[in-house]
C-alpha positions as CSV (number, residue, x, y, z in Angstrom):
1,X,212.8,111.6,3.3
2,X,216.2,110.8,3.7
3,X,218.3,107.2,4.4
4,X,219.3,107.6,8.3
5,X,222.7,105.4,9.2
6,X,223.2,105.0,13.2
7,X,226.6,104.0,13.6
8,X,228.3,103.0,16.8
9,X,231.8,101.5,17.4
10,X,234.4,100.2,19.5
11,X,232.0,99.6,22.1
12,X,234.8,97.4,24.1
13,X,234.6,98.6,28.0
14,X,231.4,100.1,28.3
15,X,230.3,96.8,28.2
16,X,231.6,96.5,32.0
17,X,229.3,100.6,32.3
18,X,225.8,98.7,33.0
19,X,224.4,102.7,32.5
20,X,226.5,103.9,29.5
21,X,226.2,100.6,27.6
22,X,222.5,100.7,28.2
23,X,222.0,105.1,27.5
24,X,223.6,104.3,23.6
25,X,220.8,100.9,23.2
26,X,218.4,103.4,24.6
27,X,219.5,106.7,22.1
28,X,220.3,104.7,19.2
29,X,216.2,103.1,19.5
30,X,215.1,106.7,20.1
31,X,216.1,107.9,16.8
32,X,215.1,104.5,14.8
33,X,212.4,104.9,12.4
34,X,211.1,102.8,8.9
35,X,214.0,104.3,7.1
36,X,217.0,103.9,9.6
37,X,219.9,101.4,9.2
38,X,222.0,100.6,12.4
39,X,225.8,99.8,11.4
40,X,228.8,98.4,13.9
41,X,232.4,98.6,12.8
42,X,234.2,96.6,15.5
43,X,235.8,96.2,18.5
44,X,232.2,95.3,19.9
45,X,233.0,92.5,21.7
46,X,236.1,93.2,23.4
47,X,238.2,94.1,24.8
48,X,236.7,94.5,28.8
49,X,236.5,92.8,32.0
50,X,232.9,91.1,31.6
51,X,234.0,90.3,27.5
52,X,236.9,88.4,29.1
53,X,234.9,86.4,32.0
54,X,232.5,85.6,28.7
55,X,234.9,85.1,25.6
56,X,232.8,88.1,24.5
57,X,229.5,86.5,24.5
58,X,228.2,89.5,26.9
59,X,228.3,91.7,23.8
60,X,225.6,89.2,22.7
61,X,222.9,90.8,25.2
62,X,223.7,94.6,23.9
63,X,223.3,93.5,20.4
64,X,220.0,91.5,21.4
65,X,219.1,95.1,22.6
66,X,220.4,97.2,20.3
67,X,219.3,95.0,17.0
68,X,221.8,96.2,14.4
69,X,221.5,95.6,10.9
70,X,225.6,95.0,10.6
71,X,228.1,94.7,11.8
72,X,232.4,93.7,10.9
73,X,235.6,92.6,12.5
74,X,237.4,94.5,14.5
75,X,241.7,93.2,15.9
76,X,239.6,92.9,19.2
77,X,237.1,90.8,17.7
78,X,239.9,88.2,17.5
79,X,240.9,88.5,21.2
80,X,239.3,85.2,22.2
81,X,240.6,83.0,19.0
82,X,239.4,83.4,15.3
83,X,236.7,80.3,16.4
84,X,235.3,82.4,18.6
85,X,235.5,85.2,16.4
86,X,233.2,82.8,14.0
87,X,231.2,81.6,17.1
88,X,229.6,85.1,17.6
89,X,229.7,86.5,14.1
90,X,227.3,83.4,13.7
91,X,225.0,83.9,17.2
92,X,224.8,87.4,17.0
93,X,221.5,89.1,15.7
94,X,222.8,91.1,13.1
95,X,224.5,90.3,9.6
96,X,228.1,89.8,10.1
97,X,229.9,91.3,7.0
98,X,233.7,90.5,5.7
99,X,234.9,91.0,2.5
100,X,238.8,90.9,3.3
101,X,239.9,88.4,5.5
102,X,240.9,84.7,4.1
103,X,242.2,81.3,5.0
104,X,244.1,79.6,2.9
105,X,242.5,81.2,0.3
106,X,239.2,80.9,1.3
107,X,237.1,83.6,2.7
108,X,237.3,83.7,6.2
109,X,234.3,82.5,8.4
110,X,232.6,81.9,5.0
111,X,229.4,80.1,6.8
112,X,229.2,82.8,9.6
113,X,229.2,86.2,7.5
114,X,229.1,87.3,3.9
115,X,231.0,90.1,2.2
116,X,228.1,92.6,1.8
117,X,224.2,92.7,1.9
118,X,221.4,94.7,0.9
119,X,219.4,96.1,3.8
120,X,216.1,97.0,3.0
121,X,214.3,100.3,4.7
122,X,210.6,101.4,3.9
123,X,211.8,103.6,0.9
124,X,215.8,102.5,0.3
125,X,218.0,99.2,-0.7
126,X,221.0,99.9,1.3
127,X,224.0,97.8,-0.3
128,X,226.7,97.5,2.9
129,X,230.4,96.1,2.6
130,X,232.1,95.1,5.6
131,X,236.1,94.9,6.1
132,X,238.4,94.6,8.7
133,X,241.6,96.4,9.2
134,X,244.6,94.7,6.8
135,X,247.1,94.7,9.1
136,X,244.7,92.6,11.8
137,X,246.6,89.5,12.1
138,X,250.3,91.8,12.8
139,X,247.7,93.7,15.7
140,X,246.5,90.8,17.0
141,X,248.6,87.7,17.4
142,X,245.5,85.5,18.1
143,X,243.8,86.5,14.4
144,X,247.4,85.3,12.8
145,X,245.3,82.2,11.4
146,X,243.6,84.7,8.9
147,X,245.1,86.8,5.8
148,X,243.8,90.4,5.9
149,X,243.6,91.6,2.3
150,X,243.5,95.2,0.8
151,X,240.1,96.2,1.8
152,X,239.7,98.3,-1.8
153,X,240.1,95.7,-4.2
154,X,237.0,94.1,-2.2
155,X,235.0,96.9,-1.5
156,X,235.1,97.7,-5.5
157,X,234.0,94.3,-6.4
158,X,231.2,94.3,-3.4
159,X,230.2,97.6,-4.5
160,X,230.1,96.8,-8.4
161,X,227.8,93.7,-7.3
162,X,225.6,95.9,-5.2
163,X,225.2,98.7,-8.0
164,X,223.8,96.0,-10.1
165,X,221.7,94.6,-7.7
166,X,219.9,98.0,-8.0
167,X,220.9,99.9,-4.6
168,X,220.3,103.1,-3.6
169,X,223.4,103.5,-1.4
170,X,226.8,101.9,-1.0
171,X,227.6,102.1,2.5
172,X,231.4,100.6,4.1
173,X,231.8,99.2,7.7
174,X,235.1,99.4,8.2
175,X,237.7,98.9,11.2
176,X,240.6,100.3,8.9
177,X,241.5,103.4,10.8
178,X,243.1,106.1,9.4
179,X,242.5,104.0,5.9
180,X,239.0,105.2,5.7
181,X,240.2,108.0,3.0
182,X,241.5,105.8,0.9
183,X,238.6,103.8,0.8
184,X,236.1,107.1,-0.1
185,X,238.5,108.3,-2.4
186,X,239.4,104.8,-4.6
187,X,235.8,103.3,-4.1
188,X,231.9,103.8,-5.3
189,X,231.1,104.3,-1.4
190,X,228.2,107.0,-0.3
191,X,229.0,106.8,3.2
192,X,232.4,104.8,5.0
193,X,231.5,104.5,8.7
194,X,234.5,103.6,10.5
195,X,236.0,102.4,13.8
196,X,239.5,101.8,15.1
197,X,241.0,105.0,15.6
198,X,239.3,106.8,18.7
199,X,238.6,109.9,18.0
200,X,235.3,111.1,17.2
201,X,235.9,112.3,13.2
202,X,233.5,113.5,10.5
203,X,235.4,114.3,7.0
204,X,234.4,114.7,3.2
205,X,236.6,112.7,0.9
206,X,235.8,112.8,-2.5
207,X,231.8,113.6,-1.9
208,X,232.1,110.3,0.1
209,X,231.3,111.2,4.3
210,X,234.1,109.9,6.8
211,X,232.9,108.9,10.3
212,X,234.2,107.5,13.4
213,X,232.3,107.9,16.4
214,X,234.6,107.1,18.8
215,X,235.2,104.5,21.5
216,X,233.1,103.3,24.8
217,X,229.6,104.1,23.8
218,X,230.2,107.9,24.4
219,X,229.0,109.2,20.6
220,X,227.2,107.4,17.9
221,X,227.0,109.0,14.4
222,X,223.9,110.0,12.5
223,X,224.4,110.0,8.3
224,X,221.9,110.9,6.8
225,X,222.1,110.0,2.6
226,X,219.8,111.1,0.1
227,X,217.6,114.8,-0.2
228,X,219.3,116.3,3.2
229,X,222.6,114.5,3.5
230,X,224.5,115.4,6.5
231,X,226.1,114.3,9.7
232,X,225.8,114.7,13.1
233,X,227.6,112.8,15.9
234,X,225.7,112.6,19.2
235,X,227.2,112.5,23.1
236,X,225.0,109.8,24.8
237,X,223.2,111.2,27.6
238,X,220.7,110.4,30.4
239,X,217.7,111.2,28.0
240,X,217.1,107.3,27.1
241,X,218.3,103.9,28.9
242,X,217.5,100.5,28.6
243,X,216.8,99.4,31.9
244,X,216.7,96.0,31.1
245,X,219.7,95.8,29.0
246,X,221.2,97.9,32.3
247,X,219.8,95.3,34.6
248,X,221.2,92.6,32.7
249,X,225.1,93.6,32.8
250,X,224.5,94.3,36.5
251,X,223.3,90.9,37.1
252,X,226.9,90.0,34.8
253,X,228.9,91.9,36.3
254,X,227.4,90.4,40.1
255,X,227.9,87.0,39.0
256,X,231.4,87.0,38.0
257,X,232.7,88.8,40.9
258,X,233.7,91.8,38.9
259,X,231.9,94.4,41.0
260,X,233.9,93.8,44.0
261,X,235.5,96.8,45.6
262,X,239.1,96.6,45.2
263,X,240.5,99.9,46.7
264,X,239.5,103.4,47.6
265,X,241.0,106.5,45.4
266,X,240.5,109.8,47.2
267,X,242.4,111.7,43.7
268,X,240.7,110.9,41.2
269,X,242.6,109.5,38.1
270,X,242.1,110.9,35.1
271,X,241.7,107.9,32.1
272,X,241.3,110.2,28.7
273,X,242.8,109.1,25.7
274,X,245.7,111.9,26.2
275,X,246.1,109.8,30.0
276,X,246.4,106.4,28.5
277,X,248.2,107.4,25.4
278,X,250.7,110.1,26.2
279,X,253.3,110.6,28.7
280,X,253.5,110.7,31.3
281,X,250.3,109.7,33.2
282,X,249.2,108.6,36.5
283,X,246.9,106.0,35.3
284,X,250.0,104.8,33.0
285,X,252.4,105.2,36.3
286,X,250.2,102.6,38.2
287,X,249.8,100.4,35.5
288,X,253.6,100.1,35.3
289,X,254.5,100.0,38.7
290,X,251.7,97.4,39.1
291,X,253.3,95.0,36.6
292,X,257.4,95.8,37.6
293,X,255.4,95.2,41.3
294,X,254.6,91.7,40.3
295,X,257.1,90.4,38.2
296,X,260.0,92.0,40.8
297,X,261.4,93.5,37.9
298,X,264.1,96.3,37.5
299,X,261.9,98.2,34.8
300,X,258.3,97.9,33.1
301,X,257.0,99.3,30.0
302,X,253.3,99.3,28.5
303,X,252.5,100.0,25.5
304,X,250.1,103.2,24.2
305,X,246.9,102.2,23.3
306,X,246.8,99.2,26.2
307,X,245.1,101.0,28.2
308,X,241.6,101.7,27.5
309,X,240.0,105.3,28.4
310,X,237.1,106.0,30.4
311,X,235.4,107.4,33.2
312,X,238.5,108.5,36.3
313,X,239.3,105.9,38.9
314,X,237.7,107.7,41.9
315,X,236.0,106.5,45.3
316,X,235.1,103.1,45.4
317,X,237.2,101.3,42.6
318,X,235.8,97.5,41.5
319,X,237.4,94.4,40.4
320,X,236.0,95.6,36.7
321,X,237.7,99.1,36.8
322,X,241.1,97.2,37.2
323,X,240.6,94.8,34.8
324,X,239.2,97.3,32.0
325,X,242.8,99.5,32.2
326,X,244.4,96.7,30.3
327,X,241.5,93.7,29.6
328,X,243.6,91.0,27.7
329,X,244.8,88.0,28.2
330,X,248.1,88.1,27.9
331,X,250.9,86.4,30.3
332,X,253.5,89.0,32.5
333,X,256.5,88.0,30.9
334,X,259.9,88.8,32.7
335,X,262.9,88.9,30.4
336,X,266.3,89.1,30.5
337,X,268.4,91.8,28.2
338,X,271.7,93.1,28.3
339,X,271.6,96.9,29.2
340,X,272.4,97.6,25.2
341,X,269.5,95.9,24.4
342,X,267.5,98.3,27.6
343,X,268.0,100.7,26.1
344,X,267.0,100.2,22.8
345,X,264.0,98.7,24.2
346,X,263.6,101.9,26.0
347,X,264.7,104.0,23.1
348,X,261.3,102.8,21.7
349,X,258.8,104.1,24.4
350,X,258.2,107.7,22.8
351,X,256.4,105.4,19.8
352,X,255.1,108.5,18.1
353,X,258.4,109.3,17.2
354,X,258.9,106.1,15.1
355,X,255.6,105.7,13.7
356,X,253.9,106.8,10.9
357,X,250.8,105.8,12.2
358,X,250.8,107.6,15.9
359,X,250.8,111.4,16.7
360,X,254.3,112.0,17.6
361,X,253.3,112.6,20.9
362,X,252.0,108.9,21.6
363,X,254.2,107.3,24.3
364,X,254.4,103.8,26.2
365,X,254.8,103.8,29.9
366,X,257.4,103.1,32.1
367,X,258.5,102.3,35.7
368,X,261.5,101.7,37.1
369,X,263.3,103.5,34.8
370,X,264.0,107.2,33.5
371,X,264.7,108.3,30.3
372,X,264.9,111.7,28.2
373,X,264.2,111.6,25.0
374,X,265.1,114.2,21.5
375,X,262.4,114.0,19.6
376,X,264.2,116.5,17.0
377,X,267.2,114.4,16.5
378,X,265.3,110.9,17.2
379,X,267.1,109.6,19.7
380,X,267.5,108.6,23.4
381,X,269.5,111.3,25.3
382,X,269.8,109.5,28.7
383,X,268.5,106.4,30.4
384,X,268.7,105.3,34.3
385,X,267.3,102.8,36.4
386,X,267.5,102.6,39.9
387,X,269.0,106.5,39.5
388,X,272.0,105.0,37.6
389,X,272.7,105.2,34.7
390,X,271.9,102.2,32.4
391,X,275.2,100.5,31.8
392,X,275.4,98.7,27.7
393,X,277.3,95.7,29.5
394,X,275.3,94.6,32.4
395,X,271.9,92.7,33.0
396,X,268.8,93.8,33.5
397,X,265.3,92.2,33.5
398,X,262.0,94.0,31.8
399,X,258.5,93.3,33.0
400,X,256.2,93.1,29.9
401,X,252.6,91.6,28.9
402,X,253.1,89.0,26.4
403,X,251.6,90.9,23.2
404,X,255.1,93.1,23.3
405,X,257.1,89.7,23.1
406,X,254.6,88.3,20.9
407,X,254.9,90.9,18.1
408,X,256.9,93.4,16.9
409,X,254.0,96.5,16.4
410,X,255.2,98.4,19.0
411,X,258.6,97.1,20.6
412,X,260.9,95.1,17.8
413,X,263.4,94.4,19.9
414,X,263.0,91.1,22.1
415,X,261.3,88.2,21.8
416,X,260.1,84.4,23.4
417,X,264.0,83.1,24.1
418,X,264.5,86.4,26.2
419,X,261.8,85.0,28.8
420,X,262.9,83.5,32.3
421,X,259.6,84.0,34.0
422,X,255.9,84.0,33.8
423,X,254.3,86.1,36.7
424,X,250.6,85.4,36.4
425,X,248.1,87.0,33.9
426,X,249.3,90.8,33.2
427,X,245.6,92.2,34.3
428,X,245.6,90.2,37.1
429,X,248.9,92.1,38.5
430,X,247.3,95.3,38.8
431,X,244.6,94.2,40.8
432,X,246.8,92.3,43.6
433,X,248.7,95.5,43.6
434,X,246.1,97.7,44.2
435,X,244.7,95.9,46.9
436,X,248.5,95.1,48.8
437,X,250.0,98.5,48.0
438,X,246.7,101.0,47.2
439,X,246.1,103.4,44.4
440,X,247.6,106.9,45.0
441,X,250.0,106.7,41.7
442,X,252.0,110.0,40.5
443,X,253.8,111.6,38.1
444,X,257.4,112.2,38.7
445,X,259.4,112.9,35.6
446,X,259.8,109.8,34.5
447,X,259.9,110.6,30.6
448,X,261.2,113.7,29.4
449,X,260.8,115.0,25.7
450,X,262.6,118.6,25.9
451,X,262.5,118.8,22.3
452,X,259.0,117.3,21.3
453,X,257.0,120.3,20.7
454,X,259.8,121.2,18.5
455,X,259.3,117.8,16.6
C-alpha cells in the first residue's frame, strides 16, 4: 500500500466561504486513512475578512477540523506581525515547520516550529521539511524582522538528517512558488508540495513530483509515494462538509458584522484569477475607482495579485465580499508626484512586462487615468488623465494602499516623503463606496496593450 500526502494551500478567503472552507475539511477526512499524511504550505491564515477581524486566529477552528500533520510559512502568514506569526505557529494543532527563516542569526520562531519532523503512518516514517518563500520579508513589509534564506542549502541538510534517521520519504512544504523546481532538482526530496503561485500544477522534476493545488479551498492534491506513485488533484465538491466547522464560521462571520448586506449586483462580476490579475477588469475597475473615490484623487492604481479570486460579486453582496477583494491592512495613501514621475508610475502598471516573475500579461489596475502601452518595445505609448494628456511638469496626486509606498515589489518609484494624506484603511474605501455610489463597475478602455500578444 502506498504513502498517501493530502495537500492543501493558500486557503486565505475561503475562510470568510462557511461552505467551501467546510466541503475541503470534509473531502480531505474522506480520503484519510492509517497511511495518509495531511500537509499545508501557507497562506492559511490570511489574508480574508474574518482572518483580519481575528489576527488570523479563525484559521485556528479549520485546522482544529481539518487536523493536519504540517504545515509552513506563507508572506501572508506574516500579515498580522512576525509575533503573531509565532503566536499561531505555536496554538495551532499541527507541527509548524521552518527551516529558512532567521533572526539575527537565530532560527526564526525557534520555540514555536522546528525545521523538519518525522511523521509516522501505520506502515511509513515520513521525514517533512518546511520553508518559506526567500524573498518573504521584500513581499511582506510586516515579516521584515526575519531573514529568509535559500531554502536548498536547508532542505539538503534537513533532508541528510532525515535519511539518517531512517525515513521512508523526504517530503518539502514549501511556499516558494515557481522555486519548487529548483528544490526537486538540487535536493533528496520524493515529493515538493507547494503553495504561493495559484495555479493548480502537477510536474516531474528530476523523478521528484511538483504540486500546487491552488488557492481558496477549490483543489487539494493527492501524492501518492511508494508501489503506485502518482497524483491526482481533486475539485472540492458538495459530496462531504463539515457542518460544524460550517456552523462555526457562520457564527464568525455573524458576530463580527461581516455578513451584512452591503449592495445589490444585478451583473454579476466575474473574480477569476485572469479578472484580478490582468487588464482590464470590472472587479479591478471598482476596486480603483473605489480607492481614487475615497482619497479624491486624480488617478488610482492597484497592484496584480491584491485582489484575491473567488466566487462573482452577484445578488446580495456582504460586508465580507468587500473586504476579501483586497483583505489587508494597509493605509490609503494619497501622494503627491510631478506628472514625470506619473507617468513612470504608470509606465509600471503592465507589471508583466517588467517582471521575470509574472506572465507578461499580468497588469495592475487603474482609474482615473488612461494609458497605452508597447509591450514589444517596453514602453508607455500615451498616458491621460482627466482625457488630457499627462503633462511631465505639472502635479498630480495618486491614490495607493500603503504596501505600494511601503516597498518597491511592484511600483519602485515613490515612497513615504511623497505622502500628504491618509484616507482611512484601503479595504475600508471600497465598502463606503459601494454602499454611497453602488456596484455596476465597467470596462472602458482604460489600458491598452496593442502590441502584447506580439510580446
Amino acid at each position: 500500500m502506498s504513502l498517501t500526502l493530502l495537500h492543501y494551500s493558500d486557503v486565505e478567503t475561503a475562510l470568510d466561504d462557511p461552505q467551501q472552507c467546510a466541503r475541503l475539511a470534509g473531502a480531505i477526512d474522506a480520503r484519510r486513512d492509517g497511511d495518509t499524511v495531511v500537509v499545508g504550505t501557507g497562506d492559511n491564515t490570511a489574508p480574508g475578512a474574518l482572518p483580519l477581524a481575528t489576527d488570523g486566529r479563525v484559521a485556528l477552528e479549520f485546522f482544529a477540523a481539518v487536523a493536519p500533520d504540517v504545515d509552513t510559512f506563507g508572506n501572508h502568514d506574516f500579515d498580522f506581525g512576525v509575533d503573531t506569526a509565532r503566536e499561531l505557529a505555536d496554538d495551532a494543532p499541527q507541527t509548524w515547520l521552518c527551516a529558512n527563516a532567521t533572526v539575527d542569526g537565530e532560527r526564526f520562531a525557534d520555540a514555536e516550529t522546528v525545521p523538519h519532523t518525522v511523521v509516522e503512518t501505520d506502515q511509513y516514517r515520513v521525514g517533512v521539511v518546511g520553508v518559506a518563500h526567500p524573498e518573504t520579508d521584500e513581499i511582506n513589509p510586516a515579516a521584515a524582522p526575519v531573514d529568509f534564506d535559500d531554502p536548498v542549502p536547508a532542505i539538503r541538510e534537513s533532508a541528510a538528517t532525515l535519511r539518517e534517521r531512517g525515513v521512508d520519504f523526504v517530503v518539502v512544504a514549501s511556499h516558494c512558488g515557481e522555486g519548487d523546481g529548483r528544490i526537486a532538482r538540487e535536493t533528496d526530496a520524493d515529493a515538493v508540495l507547494g503553495g504561493h503561485v495559484h495555479d493548480v500544477h502537477v510536474e516531474t522534476v528530476a523523478d521528484t513530483f511538483v504540486v500546487r493545488p491552488g488557492r481558496a479551498a477549490r483543489y487539494f492534491s493527492e501524492v501518492r509515494l511508494g508501489p503506485d506513485a502518482d497524483v491526482t488533484v481533486h475539485e472540492v465538491g458538495d459530496g462531504h462538509c463539515d457542518d460544524a466547522l460550517a456552523a462555526t464560521l457562520r457564527d464568525r462571520l455573524a458576530s463580527t458584522g461581516l455578513d451584512e448586506v452591503v449592495a445589490t449586483v444585478a451583473d454579476p462580476i466575474e473574480l477569476t484569477e485572469e479578472a484580478v490579475t490582468v487588464a482590464e477588469s470590472r472587479a479591478g475597475n471598482f476596486v480603483t475607482d473605489a480607492l481614487r473615490w475615497r482619497a479624491g484623487a486624480d488617478v488610482a492604481i492597484s497592484p496584480t495579485g491584491a485582489l484575491r479570486s473567488g466566487d462573482p460579486l452577484a445578488g446580495d453582496v456582504t460586508v465580507a465580499d468587500l473586504l476579501g477583494l483586497a483583505p489587508y491592512r494597509d493605509d490609503l495613501t494619497l501622494l503627491s508626484l510631478s506628472g514625470q514621475r506619473l507617468l513612470a508610475a504608470l509606465a509600471a502598471v503592465p507589471v508583466g512586462a517588467h517582471a521575470d516573475s509574472f506572465p507578461a500579461r499580468f497588469c495592475s489596475h487603474v482609474s482615473g487615468a488612461r494609458i497605452v502601452f508597447d509591450d514589444a518595445a517596453g514602453e508607455l505609448r500615451s498616458a491621460t488623465v482627466g482625457g488630457e494628456p499627462v503633462d511631465p511638469d505639472a502635479t498630480y496626486t495618486l491614490a495607493v494602499a500603503e504596501y505600494l509606498v511601503e516597498t518597491d515589489h511592484v511600483v519602485g518609484v515613490f515612497g513615504p516623503e511623497d505622502i500628504v494624506d491618509r484616507c482611512g484603511i484601503a479595504r475600508d474605501a471600497i465598502v463606503e463606496y459601494a454602499r454611497e455610489v453602488g456596484i455596476d463597475p465597467a470596462v472602458d478602455g482604460r489600458i491598452e496593450r496593442p502590441t502584447l500578444a506580439e510580446h
